[in-house]
mmCIF file of the N, C-alpha and C atoms, coordinates in Angstrom:
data_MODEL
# 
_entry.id   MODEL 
# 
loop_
_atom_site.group_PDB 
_atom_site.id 
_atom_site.type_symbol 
_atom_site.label_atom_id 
_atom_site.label_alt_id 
_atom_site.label_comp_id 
_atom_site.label_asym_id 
_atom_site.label_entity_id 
_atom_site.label_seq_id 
_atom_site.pdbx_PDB_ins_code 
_atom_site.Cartn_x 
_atom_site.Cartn_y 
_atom_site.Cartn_z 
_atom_site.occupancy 
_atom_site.B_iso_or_equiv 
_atom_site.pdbx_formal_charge 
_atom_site.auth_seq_id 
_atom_site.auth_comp_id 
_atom_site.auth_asym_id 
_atom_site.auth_atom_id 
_atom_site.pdbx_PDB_model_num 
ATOM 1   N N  . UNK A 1 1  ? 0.824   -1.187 0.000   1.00 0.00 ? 1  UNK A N  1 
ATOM 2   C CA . UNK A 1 1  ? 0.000   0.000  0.000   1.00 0.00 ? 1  UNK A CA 1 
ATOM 3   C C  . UNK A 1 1  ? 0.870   1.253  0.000   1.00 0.00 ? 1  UNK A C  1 
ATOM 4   N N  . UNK A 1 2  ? 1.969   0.939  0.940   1.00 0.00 ? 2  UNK A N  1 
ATOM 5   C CA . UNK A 1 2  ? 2.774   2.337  0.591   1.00 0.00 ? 2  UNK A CA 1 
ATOM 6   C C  . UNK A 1 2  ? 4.087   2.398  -0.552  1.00 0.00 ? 2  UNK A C  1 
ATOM 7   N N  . UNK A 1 3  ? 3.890   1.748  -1.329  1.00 0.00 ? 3  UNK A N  1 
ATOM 8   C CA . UNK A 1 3  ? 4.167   1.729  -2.436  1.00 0.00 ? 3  UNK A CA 1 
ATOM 9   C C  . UNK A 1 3  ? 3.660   2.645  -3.787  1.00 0.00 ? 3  UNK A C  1 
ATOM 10  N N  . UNK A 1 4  ? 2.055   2.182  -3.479  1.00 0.00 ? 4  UNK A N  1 
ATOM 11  C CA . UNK A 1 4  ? 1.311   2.713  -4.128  1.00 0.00 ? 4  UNK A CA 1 
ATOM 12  C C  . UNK A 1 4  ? 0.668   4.082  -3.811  1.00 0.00 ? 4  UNK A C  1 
ATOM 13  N N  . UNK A 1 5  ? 0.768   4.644  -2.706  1.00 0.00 ? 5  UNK A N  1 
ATOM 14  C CA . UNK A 1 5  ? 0.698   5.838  -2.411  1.00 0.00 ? 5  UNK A CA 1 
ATOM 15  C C  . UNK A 1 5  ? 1.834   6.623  -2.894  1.00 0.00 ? 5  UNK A C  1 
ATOM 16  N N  . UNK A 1 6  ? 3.257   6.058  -2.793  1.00 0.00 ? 6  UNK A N  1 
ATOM 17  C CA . UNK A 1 6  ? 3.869   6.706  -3.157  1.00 0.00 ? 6  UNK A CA 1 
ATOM 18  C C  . UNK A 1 6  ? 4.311   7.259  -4.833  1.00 0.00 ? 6  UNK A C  1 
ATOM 19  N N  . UNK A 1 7  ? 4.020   6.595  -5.505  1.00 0.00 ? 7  UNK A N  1 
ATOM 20  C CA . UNK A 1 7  ? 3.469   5.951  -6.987  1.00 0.00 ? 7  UNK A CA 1 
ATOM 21  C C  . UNK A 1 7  ? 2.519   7.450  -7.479  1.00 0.00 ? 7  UNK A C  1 
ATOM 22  N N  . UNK A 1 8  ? 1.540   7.395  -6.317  1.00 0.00 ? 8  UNK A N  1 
ATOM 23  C CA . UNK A 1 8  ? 0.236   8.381  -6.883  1.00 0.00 ? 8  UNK A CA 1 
ATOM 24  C C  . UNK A 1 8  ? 1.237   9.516  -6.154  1.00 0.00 ? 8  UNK A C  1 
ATOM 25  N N  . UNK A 1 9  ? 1.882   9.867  -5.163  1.00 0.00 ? 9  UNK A N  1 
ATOM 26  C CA . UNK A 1 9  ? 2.502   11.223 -5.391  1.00 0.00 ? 9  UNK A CA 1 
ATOM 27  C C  . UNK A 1 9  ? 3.550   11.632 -6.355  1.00 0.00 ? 9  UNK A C  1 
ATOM 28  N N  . UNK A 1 10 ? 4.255   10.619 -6.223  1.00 0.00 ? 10 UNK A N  1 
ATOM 29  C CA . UNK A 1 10 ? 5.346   10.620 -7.691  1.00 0.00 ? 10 UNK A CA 1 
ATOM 30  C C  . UNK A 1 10 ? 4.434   11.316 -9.231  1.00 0.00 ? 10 UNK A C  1 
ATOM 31  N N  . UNK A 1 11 ? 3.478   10.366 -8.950  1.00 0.00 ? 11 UNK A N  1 
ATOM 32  C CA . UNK A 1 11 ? 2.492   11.097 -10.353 1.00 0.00 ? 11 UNK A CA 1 
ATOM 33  C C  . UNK A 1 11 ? 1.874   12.225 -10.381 1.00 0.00 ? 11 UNK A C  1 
ATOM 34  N N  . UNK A 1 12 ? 1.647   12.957 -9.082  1.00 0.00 ? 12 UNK A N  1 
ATOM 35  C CA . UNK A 1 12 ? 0.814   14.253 -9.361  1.00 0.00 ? 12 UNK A CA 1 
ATOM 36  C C  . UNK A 1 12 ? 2.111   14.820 -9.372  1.00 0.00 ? 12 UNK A C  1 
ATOM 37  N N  . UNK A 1 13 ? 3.094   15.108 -8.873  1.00 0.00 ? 13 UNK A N  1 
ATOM 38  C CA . UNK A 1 13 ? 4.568   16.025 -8.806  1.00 0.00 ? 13 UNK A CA 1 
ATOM 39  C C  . UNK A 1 13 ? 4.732   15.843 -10.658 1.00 0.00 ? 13 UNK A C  1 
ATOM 40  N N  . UNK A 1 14 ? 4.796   14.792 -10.915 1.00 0.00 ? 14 UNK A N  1 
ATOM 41  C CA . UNK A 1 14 ? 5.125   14.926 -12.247 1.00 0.00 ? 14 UNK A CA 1 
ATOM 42  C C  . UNK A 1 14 ? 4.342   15.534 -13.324 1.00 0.00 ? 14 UNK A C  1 
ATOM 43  N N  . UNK A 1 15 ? 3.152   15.407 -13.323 1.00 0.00 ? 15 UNK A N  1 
ATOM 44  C CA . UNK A 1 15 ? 1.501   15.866 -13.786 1.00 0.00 ? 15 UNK A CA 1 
ATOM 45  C C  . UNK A 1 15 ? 2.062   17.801 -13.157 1.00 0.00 ? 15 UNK A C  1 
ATOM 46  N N  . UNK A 1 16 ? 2.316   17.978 -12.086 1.00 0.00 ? 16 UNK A N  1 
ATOM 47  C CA . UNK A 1 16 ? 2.421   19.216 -12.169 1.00 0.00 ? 16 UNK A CA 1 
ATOM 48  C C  . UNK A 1 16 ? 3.385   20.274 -12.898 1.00 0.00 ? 16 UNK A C  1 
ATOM 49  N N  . UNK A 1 17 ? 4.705   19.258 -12.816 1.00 0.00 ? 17 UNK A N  1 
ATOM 50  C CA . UNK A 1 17 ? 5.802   19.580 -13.873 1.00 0.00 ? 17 UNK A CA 1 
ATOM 51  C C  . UNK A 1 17 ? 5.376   19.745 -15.647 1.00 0.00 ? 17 UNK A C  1 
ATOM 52  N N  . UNK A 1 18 ? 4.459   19.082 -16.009 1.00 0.00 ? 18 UNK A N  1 
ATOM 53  C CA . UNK A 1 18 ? 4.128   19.309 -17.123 1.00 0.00 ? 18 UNK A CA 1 
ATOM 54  C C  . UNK A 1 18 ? 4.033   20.507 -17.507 1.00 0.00 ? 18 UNK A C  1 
ATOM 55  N N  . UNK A 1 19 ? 4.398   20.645 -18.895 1.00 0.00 ? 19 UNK A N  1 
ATOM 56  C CA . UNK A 1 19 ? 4.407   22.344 -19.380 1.00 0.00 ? 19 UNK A CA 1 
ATOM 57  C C  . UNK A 1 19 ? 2.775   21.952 -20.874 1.00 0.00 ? 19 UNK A C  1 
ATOM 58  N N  . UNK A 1 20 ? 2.030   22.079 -20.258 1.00 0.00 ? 20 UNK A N  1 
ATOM 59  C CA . UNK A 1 20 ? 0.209   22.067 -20.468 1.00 0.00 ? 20 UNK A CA 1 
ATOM 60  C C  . UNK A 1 20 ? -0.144  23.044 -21.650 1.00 0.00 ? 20 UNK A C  1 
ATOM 61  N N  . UNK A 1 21 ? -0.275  22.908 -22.836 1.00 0.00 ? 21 UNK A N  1 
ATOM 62  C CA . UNK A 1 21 ? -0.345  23.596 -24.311 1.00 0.00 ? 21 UNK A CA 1 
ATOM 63  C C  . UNK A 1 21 ? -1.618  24.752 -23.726 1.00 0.00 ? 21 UNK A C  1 
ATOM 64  N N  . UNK A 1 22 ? -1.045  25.475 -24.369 1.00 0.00 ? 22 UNK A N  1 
ATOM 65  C CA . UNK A 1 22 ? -2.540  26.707 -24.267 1.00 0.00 ? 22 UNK A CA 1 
ATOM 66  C C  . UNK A 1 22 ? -4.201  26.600 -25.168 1.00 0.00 ? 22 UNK A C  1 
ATOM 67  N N  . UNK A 1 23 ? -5.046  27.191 -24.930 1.00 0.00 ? 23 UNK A N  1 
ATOM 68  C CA . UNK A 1 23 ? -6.283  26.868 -25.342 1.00 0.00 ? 23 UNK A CA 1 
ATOM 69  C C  . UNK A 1 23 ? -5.921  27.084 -26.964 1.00 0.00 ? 23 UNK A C  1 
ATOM 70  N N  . UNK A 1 24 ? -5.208  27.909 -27.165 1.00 0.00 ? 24 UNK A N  1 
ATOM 71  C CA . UNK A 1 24 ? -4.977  28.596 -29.107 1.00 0.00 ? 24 UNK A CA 1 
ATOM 72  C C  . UNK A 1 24 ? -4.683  27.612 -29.348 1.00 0.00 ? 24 UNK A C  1 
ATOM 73  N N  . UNK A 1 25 ? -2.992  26.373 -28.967 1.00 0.00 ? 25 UNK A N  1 
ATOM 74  C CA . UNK A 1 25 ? -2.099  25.653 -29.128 1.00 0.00 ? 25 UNK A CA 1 
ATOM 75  C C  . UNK A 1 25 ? -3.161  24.299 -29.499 1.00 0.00 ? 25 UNK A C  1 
ATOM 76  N N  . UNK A 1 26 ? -4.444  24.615 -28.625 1.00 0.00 ? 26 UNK A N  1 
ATOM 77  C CA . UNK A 1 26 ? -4.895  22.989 -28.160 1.00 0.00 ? 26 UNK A CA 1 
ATOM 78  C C  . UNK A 1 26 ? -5.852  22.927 -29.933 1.00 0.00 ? 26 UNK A C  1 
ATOM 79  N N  . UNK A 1 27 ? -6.514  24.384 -30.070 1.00 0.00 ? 27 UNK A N  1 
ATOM 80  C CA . UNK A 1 27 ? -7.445  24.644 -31.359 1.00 0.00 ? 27 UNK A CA 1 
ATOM 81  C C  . UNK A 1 27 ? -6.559  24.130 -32.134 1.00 0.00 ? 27 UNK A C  1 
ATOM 82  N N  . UNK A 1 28 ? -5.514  25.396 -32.531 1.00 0.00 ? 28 UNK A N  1 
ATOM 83  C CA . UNK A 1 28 ? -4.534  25.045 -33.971 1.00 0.00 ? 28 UNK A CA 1 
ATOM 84  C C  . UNK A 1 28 ? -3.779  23.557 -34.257 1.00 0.00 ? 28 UNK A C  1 
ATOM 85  N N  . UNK A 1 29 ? -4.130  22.696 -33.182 1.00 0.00 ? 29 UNK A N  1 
ATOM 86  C CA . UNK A 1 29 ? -3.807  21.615 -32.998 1.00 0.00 ? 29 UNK A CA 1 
ATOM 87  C C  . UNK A 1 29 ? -4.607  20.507 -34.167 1.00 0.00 ? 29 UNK A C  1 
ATOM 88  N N  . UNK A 1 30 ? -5.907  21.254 -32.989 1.00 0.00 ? 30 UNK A N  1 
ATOM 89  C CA . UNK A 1 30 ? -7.537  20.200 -33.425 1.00 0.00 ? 30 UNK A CA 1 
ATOM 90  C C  . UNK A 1 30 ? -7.351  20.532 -35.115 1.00 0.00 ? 30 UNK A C  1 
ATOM 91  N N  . UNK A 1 31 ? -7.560  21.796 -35.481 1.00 0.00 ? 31 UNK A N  1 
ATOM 92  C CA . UNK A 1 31 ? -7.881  22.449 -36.672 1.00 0.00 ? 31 UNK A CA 1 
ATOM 93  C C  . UNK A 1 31 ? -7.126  21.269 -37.583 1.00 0.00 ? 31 UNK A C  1 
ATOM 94  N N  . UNK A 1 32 ? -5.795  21.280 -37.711 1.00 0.00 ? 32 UNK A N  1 
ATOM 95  C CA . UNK A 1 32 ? -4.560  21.001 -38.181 1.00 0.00 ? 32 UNK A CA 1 
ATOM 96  C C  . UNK A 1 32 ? -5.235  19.395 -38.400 1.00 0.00 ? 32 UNK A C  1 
ATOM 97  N N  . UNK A 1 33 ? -5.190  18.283 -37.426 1.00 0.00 ? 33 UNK A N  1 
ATOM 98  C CA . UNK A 1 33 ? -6.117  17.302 -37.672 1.00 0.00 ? 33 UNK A CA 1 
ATOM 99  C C  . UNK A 1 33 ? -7.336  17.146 -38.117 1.00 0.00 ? 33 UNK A C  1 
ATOM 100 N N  . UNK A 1 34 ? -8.110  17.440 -38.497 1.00 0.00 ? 34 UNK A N  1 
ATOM 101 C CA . UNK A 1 34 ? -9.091  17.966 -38.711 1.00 0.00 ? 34 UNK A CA 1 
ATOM 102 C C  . UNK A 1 34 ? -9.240  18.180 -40.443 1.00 0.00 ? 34 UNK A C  1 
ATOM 103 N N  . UNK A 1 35 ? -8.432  18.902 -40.786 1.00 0.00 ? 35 UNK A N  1 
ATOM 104 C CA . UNK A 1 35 ? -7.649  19.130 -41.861 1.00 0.00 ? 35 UNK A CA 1 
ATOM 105 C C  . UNK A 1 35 ? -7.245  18.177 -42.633 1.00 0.00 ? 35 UNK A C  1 
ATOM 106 N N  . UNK A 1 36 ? -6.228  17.089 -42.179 1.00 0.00 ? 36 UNK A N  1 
ATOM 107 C CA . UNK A 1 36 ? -5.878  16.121 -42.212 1.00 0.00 ? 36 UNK A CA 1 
ATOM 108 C C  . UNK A 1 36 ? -7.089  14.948 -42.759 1.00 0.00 ? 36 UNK A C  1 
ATOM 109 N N  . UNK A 1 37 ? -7.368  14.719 -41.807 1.00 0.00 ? 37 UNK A N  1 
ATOM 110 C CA . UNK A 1 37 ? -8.502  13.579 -41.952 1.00 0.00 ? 37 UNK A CA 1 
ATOM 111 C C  . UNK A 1 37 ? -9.403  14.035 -42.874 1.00 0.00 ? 37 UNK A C  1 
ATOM 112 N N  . UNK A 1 38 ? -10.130 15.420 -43.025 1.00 0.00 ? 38 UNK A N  1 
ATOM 113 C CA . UNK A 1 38 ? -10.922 15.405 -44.050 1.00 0.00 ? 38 UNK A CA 1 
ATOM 114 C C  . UNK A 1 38 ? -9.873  15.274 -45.394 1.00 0.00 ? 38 UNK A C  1 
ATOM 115 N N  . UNK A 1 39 ? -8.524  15.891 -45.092 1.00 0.00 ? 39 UNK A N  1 
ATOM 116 C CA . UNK A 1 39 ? -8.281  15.588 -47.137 1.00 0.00 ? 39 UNK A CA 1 
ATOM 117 C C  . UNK A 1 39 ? -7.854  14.314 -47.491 1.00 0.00 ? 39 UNK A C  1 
ATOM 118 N N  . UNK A 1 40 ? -8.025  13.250 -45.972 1.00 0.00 ? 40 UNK A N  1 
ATOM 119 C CA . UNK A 1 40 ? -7.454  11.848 -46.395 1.00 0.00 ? 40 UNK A CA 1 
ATOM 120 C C  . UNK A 1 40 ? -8.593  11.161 -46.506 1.00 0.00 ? 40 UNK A C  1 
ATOM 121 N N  . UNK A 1 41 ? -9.793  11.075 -45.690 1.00 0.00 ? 41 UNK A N  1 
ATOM 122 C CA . UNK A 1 41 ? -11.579 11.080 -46.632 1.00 0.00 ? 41 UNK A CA 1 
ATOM 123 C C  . UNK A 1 41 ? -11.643 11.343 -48.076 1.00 0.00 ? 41 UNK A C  1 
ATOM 124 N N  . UNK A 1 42 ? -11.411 12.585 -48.337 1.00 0.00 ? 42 UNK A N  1 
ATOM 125 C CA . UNK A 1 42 ? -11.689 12.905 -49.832 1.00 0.00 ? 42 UNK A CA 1 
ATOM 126 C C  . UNK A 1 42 ? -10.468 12.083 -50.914 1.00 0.00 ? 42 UNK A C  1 
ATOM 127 N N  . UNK A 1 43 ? -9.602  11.840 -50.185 1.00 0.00 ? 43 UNK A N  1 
ATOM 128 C CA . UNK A 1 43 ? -8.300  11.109 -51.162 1.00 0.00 ? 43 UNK A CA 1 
ATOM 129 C C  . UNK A 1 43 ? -9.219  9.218  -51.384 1.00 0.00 ? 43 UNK A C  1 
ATOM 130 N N  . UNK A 1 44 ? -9.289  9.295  -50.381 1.00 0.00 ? 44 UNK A N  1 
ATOM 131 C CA . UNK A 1 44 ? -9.404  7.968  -50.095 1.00 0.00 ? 44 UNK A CA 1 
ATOM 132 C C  . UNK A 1 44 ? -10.973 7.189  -51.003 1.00 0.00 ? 44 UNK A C  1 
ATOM 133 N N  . UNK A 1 45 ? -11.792 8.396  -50.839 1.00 0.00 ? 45 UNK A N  1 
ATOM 134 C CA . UNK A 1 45 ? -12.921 8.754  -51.707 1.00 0.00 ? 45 UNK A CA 1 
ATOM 135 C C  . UNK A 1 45 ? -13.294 8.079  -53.172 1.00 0.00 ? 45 UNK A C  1 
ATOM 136 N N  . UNK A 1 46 ? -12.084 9.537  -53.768 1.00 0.00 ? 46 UNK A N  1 
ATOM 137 C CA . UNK A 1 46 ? -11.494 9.018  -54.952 1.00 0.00 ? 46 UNK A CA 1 
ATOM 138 C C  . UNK A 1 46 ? -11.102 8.212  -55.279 1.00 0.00 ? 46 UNK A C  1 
ATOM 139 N N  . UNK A 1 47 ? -9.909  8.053  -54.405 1.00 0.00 ? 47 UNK A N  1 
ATOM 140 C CA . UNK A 1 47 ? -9.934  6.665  -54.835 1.00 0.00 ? 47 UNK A CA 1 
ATOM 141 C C  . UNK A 1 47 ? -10.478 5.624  -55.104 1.00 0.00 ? 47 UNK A C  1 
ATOM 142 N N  . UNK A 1 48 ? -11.031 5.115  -54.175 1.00 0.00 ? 48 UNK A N  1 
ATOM 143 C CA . UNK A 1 48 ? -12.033 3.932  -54.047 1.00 0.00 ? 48 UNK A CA 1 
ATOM 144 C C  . UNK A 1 48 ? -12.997 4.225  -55.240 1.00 0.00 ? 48 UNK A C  1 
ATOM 145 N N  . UNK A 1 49 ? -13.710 5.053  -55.400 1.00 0.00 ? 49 UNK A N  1 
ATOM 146 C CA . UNK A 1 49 ? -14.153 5.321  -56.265 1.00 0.00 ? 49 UNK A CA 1 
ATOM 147 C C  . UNK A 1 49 ? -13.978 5.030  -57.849 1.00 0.00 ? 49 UNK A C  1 
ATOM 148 N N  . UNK A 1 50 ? -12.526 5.889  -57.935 1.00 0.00 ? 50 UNK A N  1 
ATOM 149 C CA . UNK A 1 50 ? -12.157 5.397  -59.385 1.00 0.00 ? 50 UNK A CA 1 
ATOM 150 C C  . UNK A 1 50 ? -11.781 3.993  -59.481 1.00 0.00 ? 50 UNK A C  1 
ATOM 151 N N  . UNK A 1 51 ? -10.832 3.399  -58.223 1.00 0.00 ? 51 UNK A N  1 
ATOM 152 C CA . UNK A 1 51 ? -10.629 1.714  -58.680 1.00 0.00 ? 51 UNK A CA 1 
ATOM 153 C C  . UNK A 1 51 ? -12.672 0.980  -59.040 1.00 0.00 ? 51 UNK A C  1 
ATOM 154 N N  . UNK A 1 52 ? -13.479 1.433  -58.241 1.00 0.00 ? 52 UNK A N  1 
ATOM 155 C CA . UNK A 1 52 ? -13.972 0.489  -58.342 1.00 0.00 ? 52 UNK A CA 1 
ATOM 156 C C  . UNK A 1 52 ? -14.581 0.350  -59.677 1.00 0.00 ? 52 UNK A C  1 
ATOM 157 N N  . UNK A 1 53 ? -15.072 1.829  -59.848 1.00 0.00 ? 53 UNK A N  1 
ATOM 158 C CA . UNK A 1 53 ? -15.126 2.090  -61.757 1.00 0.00 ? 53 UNK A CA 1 
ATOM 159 C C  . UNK A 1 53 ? -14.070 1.451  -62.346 1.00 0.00 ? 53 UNK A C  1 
ATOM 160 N N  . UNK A 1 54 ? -12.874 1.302  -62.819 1.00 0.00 ? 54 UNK A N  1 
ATOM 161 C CA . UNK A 1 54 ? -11.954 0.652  -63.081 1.00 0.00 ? 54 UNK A CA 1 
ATOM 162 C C  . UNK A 1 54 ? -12.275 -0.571 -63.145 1.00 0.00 ? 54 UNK A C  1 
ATOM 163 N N  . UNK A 1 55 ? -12.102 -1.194 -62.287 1.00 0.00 ? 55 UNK A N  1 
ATOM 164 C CA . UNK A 1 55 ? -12.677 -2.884 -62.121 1.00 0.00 ? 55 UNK A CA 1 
ATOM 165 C C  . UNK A 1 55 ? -14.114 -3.114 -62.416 1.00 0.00 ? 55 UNK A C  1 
ATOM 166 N N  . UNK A 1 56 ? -14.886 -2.264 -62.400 1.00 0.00 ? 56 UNK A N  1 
ATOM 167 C CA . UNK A 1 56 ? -16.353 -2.350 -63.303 1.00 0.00 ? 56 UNK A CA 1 
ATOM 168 C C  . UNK A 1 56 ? -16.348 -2.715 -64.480 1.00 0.00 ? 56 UNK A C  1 
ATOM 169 N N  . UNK A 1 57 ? -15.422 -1.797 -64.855 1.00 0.00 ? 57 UNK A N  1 
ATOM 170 C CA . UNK A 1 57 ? -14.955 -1.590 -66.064 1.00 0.00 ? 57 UNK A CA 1 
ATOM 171 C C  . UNK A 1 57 ? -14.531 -3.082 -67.316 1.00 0.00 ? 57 UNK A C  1 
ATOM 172 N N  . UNK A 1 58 ? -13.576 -3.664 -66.218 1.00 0.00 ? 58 UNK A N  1 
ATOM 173 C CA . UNK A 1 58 ? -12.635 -4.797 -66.788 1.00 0.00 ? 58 UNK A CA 1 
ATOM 174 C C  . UNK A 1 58 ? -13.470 -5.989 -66.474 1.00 0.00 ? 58 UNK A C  1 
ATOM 175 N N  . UNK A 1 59 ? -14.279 -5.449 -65.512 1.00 0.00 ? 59 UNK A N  1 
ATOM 176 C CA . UNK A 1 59 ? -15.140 -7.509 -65.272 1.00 0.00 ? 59 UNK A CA 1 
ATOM 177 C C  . UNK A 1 59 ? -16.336 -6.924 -65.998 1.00 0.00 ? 59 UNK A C  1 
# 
């Protein structure tokens, strides 16, 4: 047990040391992903898309 107490203070000391991104940092973050994933949807889209026309195509 005092192992594990000591464990959970070790972890908040460290949790407090953290240097914690700002609310802008946390957006331009989200945005940035966000970004991402929709132009790899629309890639991925196309794609699929044109192979499957393609292979429509040939069978």
């Amino acid at each position: 047990m005092n192992k594990f107490l000591q464990y959970l203070r070790n972890s908040r000391a460290e949790l407090a040391r953290v240097t914690w991104p700002t609310r802008a940092e946390v957006i331009q973050a989200t945005q940035a992903t966000l970004i991402f994933v929709i132009m790899t949807v629309i890639f991925l889209l196309i794609a699929d898309t044109t192979l499957g026309n393609l292979i429509g195509l040939i069978l």
